[in-house]
matplotlib code that plots the C-alpha trace (Angstrom):
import matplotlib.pyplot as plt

x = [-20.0, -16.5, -16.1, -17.4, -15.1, -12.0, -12.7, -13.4, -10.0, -8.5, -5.5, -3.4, -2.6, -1.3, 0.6, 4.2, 6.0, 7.9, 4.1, 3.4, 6.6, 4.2, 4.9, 5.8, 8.2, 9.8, 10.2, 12.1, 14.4, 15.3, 16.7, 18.8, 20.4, 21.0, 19.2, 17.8, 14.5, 12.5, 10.0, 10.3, 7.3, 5.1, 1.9, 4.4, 4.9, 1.3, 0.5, 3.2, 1.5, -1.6, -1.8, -2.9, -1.7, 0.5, 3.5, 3.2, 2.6, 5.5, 7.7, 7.2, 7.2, 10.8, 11.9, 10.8, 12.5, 16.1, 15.3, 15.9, 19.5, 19.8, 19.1, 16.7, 14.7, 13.3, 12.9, 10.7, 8.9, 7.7, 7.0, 4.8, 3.2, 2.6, 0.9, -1.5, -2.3, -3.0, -5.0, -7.0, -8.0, -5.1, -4.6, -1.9, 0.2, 2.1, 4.3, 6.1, 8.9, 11.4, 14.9, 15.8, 15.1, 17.6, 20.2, 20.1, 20.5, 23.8, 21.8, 22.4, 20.1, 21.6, 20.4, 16.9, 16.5, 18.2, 16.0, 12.9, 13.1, 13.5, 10.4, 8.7, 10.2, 8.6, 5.8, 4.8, 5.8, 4.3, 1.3, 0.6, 0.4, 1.3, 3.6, 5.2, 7.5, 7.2, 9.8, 9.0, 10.3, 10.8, 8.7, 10.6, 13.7, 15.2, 15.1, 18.7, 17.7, 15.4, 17.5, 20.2, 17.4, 16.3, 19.8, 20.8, 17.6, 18.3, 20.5, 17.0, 15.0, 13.7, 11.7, 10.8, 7.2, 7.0, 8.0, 6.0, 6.3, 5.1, 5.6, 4.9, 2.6, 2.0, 4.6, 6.1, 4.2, 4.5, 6.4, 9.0, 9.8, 9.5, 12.8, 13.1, 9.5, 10.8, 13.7, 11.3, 9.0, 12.6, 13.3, 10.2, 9.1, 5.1, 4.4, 2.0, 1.8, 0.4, -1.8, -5.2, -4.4, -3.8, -2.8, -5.4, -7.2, -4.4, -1.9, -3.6, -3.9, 0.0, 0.8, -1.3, 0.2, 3.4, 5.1, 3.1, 1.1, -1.5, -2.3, -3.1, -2.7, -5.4, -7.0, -9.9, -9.3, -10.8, -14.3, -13.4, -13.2, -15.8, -13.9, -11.3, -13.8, -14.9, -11.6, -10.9, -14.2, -13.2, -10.0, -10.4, -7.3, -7.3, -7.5, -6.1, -8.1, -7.2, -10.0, -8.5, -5.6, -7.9, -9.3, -6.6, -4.5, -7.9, -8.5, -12.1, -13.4, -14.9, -15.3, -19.2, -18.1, -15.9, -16.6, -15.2, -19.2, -19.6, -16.1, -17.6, -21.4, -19.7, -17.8, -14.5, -11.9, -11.4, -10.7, -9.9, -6.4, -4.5, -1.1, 0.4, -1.5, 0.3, 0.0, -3.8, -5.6, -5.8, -4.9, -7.2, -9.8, -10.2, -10.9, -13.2, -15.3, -15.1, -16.5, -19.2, -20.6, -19.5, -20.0, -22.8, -21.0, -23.0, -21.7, -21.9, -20.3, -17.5, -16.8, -16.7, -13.6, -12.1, -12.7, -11.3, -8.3, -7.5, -8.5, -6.3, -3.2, 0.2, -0.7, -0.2, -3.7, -3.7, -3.0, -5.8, -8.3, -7.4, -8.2, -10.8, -12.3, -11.6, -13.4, -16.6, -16.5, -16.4, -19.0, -21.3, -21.0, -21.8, -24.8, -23.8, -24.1, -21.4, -21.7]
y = [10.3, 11.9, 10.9, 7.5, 7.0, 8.6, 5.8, 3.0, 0.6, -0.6, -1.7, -0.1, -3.1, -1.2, 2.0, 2.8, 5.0, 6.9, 7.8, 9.7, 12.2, 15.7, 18.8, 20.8, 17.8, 17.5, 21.3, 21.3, 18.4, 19.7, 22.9, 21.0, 19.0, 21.8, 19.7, 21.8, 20.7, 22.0, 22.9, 26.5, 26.4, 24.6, 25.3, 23.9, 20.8, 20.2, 20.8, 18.2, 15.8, 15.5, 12.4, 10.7, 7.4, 4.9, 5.7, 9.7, 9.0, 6.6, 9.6, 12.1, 9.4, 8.2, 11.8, 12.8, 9.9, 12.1, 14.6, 11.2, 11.1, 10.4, 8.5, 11.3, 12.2, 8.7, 8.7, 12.0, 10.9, 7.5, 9.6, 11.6, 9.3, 7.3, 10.6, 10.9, 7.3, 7.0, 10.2, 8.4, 5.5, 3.0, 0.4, -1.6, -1.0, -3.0, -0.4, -1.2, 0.3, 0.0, -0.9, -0.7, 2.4, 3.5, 1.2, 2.7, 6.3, 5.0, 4.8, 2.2, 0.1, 0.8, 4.2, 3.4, 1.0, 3.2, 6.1, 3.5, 1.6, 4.9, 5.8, 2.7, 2.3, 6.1, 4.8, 1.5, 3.2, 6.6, 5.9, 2.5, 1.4, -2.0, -1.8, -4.5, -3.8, -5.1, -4.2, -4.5, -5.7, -3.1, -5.0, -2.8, -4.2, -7.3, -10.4, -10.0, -6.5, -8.0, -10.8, -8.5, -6.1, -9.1, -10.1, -6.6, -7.1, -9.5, -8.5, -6.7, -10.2, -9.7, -6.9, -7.9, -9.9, -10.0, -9.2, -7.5, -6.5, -3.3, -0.1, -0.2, -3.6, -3.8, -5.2, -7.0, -10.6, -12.2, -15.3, -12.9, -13.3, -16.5, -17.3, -14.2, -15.4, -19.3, -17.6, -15.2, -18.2, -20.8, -17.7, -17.9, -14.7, -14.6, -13.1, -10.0, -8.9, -5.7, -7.4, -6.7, -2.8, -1.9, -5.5, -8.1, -10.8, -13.4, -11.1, -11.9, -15.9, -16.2, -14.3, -17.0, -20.1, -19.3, -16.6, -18.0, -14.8, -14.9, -11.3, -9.4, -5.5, -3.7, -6.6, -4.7, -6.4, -9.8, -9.0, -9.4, -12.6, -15.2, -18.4, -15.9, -14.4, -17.6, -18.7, -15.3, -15.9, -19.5, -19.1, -15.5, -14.1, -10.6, -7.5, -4.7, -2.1, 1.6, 3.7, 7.5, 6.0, 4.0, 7.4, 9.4, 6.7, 6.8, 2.8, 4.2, 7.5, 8.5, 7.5, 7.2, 3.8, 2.0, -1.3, -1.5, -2.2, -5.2, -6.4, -6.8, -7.8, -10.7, -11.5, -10.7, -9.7, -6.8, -3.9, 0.1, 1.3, 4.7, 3.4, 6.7, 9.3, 12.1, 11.8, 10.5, 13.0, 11.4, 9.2, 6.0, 8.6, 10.0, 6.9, 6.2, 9.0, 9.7, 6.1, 6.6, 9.4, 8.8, 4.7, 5.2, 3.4, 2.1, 2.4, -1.6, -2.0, 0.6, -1.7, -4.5, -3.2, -2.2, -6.0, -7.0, -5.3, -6.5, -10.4, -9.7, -8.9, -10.6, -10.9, -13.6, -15.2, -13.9, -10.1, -10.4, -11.5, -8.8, -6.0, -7.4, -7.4, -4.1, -3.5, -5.4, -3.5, -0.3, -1.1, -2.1, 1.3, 2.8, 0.0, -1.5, -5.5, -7.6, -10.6]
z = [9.6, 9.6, 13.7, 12.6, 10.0, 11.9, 14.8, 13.4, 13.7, 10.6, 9.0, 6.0, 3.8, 0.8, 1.1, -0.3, 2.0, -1.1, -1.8, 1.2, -0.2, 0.3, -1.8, 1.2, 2.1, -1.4, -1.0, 2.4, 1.6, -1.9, -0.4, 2.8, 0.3, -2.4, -5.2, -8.3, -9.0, -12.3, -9.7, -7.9, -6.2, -4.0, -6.8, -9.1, -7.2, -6.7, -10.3, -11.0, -8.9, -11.3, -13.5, -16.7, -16.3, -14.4, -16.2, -15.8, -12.2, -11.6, -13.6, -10.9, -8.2, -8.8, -9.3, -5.6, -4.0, -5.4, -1.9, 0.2, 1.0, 4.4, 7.6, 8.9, 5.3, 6.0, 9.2, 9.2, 5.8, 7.8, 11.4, 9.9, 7.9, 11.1, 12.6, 10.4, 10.5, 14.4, 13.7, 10.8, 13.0, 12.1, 14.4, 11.6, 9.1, 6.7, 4.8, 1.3, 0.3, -2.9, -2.1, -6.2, -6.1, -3.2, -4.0, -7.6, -6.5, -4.1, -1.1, 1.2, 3.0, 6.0, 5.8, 4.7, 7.1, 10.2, 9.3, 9.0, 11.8, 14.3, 13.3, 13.8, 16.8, 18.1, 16.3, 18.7, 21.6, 21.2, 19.0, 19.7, 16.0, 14.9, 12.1, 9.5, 6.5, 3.1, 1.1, -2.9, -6.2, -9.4, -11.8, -14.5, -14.2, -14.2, -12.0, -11.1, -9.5, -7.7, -6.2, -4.9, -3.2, -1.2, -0.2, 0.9, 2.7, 4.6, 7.6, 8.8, 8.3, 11.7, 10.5, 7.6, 7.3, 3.1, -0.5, -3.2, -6.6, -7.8, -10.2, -14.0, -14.8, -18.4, -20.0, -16.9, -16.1, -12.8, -14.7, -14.4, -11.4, -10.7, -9.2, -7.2, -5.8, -5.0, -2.9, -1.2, -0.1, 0.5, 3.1, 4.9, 3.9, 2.8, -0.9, -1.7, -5.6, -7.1, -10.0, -12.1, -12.0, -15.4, -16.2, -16.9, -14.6, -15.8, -13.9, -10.6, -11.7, -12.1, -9.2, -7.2, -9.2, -10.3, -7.5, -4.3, -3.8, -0.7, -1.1, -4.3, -4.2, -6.3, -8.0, -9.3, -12.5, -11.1, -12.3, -15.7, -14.8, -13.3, -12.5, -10.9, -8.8, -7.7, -6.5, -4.9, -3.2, -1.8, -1.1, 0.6, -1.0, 0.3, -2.5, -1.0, -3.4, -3.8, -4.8, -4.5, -6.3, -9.2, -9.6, -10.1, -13.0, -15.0, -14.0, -13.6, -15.4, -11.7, -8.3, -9.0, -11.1, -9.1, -8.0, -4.1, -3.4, -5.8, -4.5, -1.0, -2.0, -4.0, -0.8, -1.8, 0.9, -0.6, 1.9, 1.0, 1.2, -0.1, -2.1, -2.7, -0.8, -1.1, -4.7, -4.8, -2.9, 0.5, 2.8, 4.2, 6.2, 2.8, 0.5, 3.3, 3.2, -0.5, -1.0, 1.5, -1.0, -3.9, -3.9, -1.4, 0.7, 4.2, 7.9, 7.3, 4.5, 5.4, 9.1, 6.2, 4.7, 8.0, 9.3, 5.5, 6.5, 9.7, 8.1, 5.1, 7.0, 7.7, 11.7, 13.7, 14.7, 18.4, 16.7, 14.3, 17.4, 18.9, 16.2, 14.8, 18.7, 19.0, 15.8, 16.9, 20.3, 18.5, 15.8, 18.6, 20.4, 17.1, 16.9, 13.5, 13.4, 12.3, 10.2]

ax = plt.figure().add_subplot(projection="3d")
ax.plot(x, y, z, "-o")
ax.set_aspect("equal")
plt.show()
């Protein structure tokens, strides 16, 4: 199962690039740029990296991101993110990352994006991997915030495919963002909103209705929900859903109960992703396979997701052929039928 899993093509739809920050990582970057963290060891930092909640995790989250100061801290965070994606069996990503949170800490976007763009850049040409930015919206702060990250944004448009909103939900309603959201879309940019996490299934409604979203990140919430299923069902909106990461911010008490199988017996285009992996306990190859046997997860239902995730992305039509024919030529050879 773990050769199976490792080559079978699919896309990463939901994963913050801040989140792939490793222990070893904060470590080495702390000490080049002489910053004093309150942890002195790496069993320190990975004892930090244990959660109760979504709050205690974003705490520690937006601490780490202090060790990125220049050009080449993200440039190496994103390279070898995108090694051990091509070694996982990714084929596409769509990467988010928080300008706010940069631009707060006197970090440019200029050097985010130099530093981001060289690794994707070694990425296409020495892995192969499709790549797209998303850059996201700080739901915890204000709309104002959120309007001057997507103008400093702009001068990269061309790499650019969409905006999201993420970080602390409760408390912070799509409706807040509404003009940010009509600018987005007046741009030409498409719309992608972390929703039905720890808020509820009327999170995930008014990020469809009132900020444009065509993608919902997480979602798991929906089930609470009937008539919201149903549309979800109809419309195919894609759930990018995060089971490692579900897990770890107590969404469900355990693996054994989470719903990814009902999502995609229902017919949802709901499709496994990692968010913040170096946080979570694994990376895509890992929600995989933990889902195979903890959920009971079957080969079929498993090439499910990775079709899901290739459907559910921002690629052009002729892209998304392609994948997903790569994906039915691989699934053959492994003698699992499509539907």
């Amino acid at each position: 199962m773990a050769d199976f899993l490792a080559g079978l093509p699919k896309a990463e739809l939901h994963l913050h690039i801040e989140g792939t920050l490793e222990p070893q990582f904060l470590l080495e970057r702390a000490h080049k740029h002489q910053i004093q963290l309150k942890y002195q060891s790496l069993e320190e930092v990975q004892k930090a990296y244990q959660f109760s909640n979504l709050q205690s995790f974003l705490d520690i989250y937006y601490l780490g991101m202090e060790v990125l100061r220049d050009a080449s801290d993200f440039h190496d965070l994103a390279w070898a993110y995108f090694q051990k994606a091509a070694s996982q069996g990714i084929v596409h990503a769509e990467i988010f990352l928080d300008p706010q949170a940069h631009i707060s800490r006197g970090i440019s976007m200029a050097t985010v994006m130099e530093g981001l763009l060289g690794a994707i850049r070694k990425a296409r040409q020495e892995l192969h991997l499709s790549i797209l930015l998303i850059p996201c919206f700080l739901r915890h702060l204000d709309e104002e915030s959120a309007l001057d990250a997507l103008y400093q944004c702009l001068p990269y448009r061309e790499n650019i495919v969409a905006f999201g909103l993420d970080s602390s939900e409760l408390g912070n309603p799509p409706q807040k963002f509404q003009k940010a959201f009509a600018k987005v879309r007046e741009l030409g940019f498409r719309v992608t909103t972390h929703a039905g996490e720890e808020g509820p299934p009327s999170y995930i409604r008014d990020s469809l209705d009132l900020l444009g979203a065509e993608r919902i990140d997480h979602g798991v919430r929906c089930l609470e929900d009937h008539q919201l299923v149903e549309r979800l069902i109809q419309q195919q909106i894609p759930l990018t859903v995060c089971p490692l990461s579900n897990k770890a911010l107590k969404v469900f008490p355990d693996l054994s109960k989470h719903p990814i199988r009902k999502m995609l017996s229902l017919g949802l285009l709901a499709s496994m992703h990692s968010d913040d992996p170096a946080y979570f306990g694994g990376y895509v190859l890992e929600n995989y396979s933990q889902c195979e046997s903890l959920v009971q997860l079957t080969r079929e239902e498993l090439a499910l997701s990775a079709r899901n995730s290739i459907r559910g992305s921002f690629l052009n039509k002729e892209e998304k052929v392609r994948l997903l024919e790569k994906l039915r030529t691989y699934c053959e050879s492994q003698q699992i039928r499509m539907t």
